[in-house]
C-alpha positions as CSV (number, residue, x, y, z in Angstrom):
1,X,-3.4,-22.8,-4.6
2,X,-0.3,-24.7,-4.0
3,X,0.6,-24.1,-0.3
4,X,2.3,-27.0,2.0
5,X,2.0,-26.5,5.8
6,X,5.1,-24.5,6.4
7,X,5.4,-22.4,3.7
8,X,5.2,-18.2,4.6
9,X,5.0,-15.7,2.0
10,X,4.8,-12.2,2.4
11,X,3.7,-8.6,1.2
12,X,4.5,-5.2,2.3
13,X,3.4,-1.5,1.7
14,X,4.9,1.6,2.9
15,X,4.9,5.3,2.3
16,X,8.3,6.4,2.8
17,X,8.0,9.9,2.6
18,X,10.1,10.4,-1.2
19,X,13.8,10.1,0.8
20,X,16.1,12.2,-1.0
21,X,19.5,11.7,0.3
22,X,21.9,8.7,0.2
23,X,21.8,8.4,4.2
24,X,18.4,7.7,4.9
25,X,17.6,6.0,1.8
26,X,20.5,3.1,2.9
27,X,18.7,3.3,6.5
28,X,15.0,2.5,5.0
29,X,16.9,0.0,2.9
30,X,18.2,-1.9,5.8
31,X,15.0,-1.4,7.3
32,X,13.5,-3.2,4.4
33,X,16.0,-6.2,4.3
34,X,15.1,-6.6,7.6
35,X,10.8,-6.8,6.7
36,X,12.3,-9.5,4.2
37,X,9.0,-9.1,1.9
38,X,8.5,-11.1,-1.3
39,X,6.5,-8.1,-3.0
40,X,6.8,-4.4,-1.5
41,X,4.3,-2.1,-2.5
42,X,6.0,1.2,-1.9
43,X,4.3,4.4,-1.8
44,X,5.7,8.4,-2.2
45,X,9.4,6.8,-2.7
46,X,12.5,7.8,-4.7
47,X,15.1,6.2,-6.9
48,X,17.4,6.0,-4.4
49,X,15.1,3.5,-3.0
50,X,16.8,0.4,-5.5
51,X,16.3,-3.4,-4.5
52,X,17.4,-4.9,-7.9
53,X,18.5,-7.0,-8.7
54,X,17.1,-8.9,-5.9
55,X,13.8,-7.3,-7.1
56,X,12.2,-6.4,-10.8
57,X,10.0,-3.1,-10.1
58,X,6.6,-1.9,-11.7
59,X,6.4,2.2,-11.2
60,X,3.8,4.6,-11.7
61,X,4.5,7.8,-14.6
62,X,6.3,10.8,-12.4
63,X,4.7,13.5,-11.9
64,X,6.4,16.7,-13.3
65,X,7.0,18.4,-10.0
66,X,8.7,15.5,-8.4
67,X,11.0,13.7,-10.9
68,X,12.9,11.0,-9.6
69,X,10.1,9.9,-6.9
70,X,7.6,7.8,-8.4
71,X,4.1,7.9,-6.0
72,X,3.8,4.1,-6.8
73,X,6.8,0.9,-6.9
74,X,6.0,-3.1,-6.8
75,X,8.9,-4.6,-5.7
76,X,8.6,-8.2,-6.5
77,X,11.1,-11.4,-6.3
78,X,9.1,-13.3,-8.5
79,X,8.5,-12.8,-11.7
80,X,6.5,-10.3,-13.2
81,X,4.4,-11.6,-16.5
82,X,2.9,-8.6,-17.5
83,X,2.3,-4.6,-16.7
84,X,-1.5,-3.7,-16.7
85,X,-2.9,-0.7,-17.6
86,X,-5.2,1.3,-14.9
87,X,-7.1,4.4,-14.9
88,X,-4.4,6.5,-13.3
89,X,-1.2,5.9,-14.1
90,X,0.2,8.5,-11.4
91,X,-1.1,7.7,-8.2
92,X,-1.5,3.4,-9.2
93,X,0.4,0.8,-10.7
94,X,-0.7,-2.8,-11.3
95,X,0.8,-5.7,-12.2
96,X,0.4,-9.7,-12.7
97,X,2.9,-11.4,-10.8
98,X,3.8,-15.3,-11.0
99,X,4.4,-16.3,-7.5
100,X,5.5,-19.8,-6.5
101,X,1.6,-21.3,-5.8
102,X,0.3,-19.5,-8.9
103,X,-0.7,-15.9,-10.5
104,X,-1.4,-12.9,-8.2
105,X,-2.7,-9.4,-9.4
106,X,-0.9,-6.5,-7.3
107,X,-2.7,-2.7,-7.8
108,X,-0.3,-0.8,-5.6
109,X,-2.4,2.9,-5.1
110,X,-2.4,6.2,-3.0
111,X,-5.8,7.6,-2.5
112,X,-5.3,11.3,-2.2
113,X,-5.1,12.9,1.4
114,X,-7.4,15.4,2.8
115,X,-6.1,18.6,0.8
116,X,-5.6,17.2,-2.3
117,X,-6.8,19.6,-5.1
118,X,-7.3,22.3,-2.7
119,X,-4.1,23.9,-1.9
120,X,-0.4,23.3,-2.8
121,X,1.1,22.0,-5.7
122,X,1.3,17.9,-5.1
123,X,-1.5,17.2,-7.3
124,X,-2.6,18.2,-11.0
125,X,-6.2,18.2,-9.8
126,X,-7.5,21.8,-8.4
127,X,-10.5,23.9,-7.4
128,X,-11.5,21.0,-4.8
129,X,-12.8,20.9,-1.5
130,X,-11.4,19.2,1.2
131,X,-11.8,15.3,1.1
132,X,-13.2,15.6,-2.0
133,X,-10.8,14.4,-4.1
134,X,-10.3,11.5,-1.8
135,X,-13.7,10.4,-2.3
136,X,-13.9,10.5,-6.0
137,X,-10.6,8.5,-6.3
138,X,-12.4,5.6,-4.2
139,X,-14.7,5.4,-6.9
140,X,-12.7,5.7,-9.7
141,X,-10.3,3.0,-8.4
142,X,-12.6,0.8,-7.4
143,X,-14.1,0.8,-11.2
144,X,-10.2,0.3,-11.9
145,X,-10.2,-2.8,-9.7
146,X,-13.6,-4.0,-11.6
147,X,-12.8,-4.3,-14.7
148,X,-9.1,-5.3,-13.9
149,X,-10.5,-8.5,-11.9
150,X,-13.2,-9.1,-14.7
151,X,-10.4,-9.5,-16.9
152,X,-8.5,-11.7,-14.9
153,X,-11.3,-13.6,-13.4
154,X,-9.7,-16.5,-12.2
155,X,-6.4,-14.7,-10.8
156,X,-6.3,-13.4,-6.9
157,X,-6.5,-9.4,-6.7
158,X,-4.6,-7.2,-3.6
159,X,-4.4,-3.9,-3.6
160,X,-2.5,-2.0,-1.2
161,X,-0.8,1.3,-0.3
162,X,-1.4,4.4,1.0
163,X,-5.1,5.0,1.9
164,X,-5.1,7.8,3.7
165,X,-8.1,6.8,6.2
166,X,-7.6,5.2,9.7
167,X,-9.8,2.1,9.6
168,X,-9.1,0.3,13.3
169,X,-12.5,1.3,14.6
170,X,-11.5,3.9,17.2
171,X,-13.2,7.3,17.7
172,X,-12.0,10.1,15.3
173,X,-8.6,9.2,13.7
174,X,-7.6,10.5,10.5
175,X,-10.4,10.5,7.3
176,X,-14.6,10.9,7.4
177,X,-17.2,8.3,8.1
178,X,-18.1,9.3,4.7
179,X,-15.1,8.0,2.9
180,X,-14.9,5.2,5.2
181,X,-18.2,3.9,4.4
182,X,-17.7,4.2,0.8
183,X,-14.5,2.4,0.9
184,X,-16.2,-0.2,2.9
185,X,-19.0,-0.5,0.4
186,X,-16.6,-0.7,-2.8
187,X,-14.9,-3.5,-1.4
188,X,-17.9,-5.4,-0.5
189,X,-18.8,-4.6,-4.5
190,X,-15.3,-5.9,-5.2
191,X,-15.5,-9.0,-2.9
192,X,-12.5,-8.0,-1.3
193,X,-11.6,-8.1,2.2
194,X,-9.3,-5.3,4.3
195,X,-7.0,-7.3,6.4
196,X,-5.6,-4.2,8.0
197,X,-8.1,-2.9,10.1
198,X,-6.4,-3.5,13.1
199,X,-5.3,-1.5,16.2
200,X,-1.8,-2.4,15.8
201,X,-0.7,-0.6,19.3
202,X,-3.1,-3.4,20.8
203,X,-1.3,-6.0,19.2
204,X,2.1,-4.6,20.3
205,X,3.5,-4.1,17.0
206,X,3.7,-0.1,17.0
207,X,4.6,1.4,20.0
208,X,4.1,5.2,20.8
209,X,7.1,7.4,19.4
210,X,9.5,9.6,21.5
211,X,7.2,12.2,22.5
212,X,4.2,9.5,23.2
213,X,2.5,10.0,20.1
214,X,0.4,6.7,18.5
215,X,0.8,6.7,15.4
216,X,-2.4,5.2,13.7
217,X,-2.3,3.5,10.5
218,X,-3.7,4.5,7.2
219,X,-1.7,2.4,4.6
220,X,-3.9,-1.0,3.9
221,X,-3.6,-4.2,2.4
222,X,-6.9,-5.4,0.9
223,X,-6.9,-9.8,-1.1
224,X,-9.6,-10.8,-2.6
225,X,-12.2,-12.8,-0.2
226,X,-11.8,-16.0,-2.1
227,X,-8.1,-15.8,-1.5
228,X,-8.6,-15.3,2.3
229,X,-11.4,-18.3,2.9
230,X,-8.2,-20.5,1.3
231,X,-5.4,-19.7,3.5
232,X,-4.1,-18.4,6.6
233,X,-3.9,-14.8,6.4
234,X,-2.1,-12.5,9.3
235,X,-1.3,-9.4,9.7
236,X,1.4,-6.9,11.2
237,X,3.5,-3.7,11.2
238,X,6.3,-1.8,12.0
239,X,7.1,1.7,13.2
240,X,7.9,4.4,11.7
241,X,10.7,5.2,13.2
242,X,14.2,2.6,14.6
243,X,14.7,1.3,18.1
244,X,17.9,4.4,18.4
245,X,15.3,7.1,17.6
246,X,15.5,7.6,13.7
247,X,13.0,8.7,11.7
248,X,12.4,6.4,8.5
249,X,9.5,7.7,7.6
250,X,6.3,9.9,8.4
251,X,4.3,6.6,8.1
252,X,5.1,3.0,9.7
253,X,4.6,0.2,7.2
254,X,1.9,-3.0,7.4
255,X,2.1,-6.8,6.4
256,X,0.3,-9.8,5.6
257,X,2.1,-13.0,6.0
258,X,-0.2,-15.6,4.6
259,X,0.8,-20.0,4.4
């Protein structure tokens, strides 16, 4: 890798909660110029979310119940060699990226939330029990990343978005110690590190909302371990919500600046 001492790249992931008017989509926007990432992995976002042509984009298919807000976007300022194929073409998106110190695989994902299948109508899937779907997506995906990265053996894998599991190590938060532990496992299998599993309140970079609420993070950033043993990887966040009050989104967004 091609890194000089002061160089600082950086990638992004949000869920922004599929905007749908002109008003808060030029608020998140801002919000976003201000992150200044090089690749945004956006999650549950709209078209009125646009950053070209700063930006070429990689989306996931729409589902039919929500046209005009793709699950999945890669945002990337460098240039983007080739569209790959996963296993769910809804709820992921992956792409090959040339960055400026060479080729980087992006997999940009939402693993489904606890109700997913069971009631409602934001997924396909039904007759499920709770969590279940959530669980069976981790191992789906993480077959995905498999034979994704046996392809592209020699090229540095991330996969980030939307995870739907709290994974700072404090008691309870949101997800099981079931799908935790599987998570955990698969990217062990995978050989891939979680560089989000941090309390980011600790760190001072989310600070209770209006009401004192915490907001604990779900959406992840995962590199490939190889990657992380070569460079200086740190992470970060931001909240949910601006410094006058407003509400971007129902989720803050995470970071990793690596050099």
């Amino acid at each position: 890798m091609n890194l000089t001492k002061n160089q600082k790249y950086r990638i992004a992931t949000w869920n922004l909660d599929r905007p749908r008017n002109n008003s808060k989509a030029n608020r998140i926007k801002s919000k976003l110029n201000n992150i200044a990432a090089d690749i945004f992995i956006l999650t549950e976002t709209s078209e009125l979310i646009n950053l070209a042509p700063e930006y070429k984009a990689v989306k996931s298919k729409e589902f039919e119940l929500y046209k005009d807000q793709p699950w999945i976007t890669i945002w990337s300022r460098w240039k983007v060699v080739e569209e790959i194929e996963t296993s769910n073409s809804f709820r992921t998106a992956c792409c090959l990226i040339e960055a400026p110190f060479g080729p980087i695989i992006i997999y940009g994902t939402i693993i489904p939330y606890h109700m997913a299948g069971v009631n409602g109508n934001r997924y396909p899937d039904k007759g499920k029990k709770v969590w279940q779907l959530h669980v069976e997506d981790i191992i789906d995906q993480s077959s995905d990343w498999q034979n994704i990265m046996d392809n592209y053996p020699d090229v540095p894998f991330l996969v980030a978005g939307d995870f739907n599991q709290t994974r700072d190590g404090l008691p309870k938060g949101y997800g099981t110690i079931q799908g935790r532990k599987l998570l955990t496992q698969k990217l062990t299998d995978s050989r891939m590190s979680c560089v989000t599993e941090i309390d980011f309140h600790e760190m001072n970079f989310l600070t209770p909302d209006g009401k004192g609420r915490k907001r604990r993070n779900i959406d992840h950033i995962c590199i490939s371990k190889s990657l992380c043993e070569e460079i200086n990887i740190t992470a970060g966040a931001w909240n949910q919500f601006s410094e006058d009050g407003f509400a971007y989104s129902d989720h803050n967004g995470t970071y990793v600046d690596f050099y």
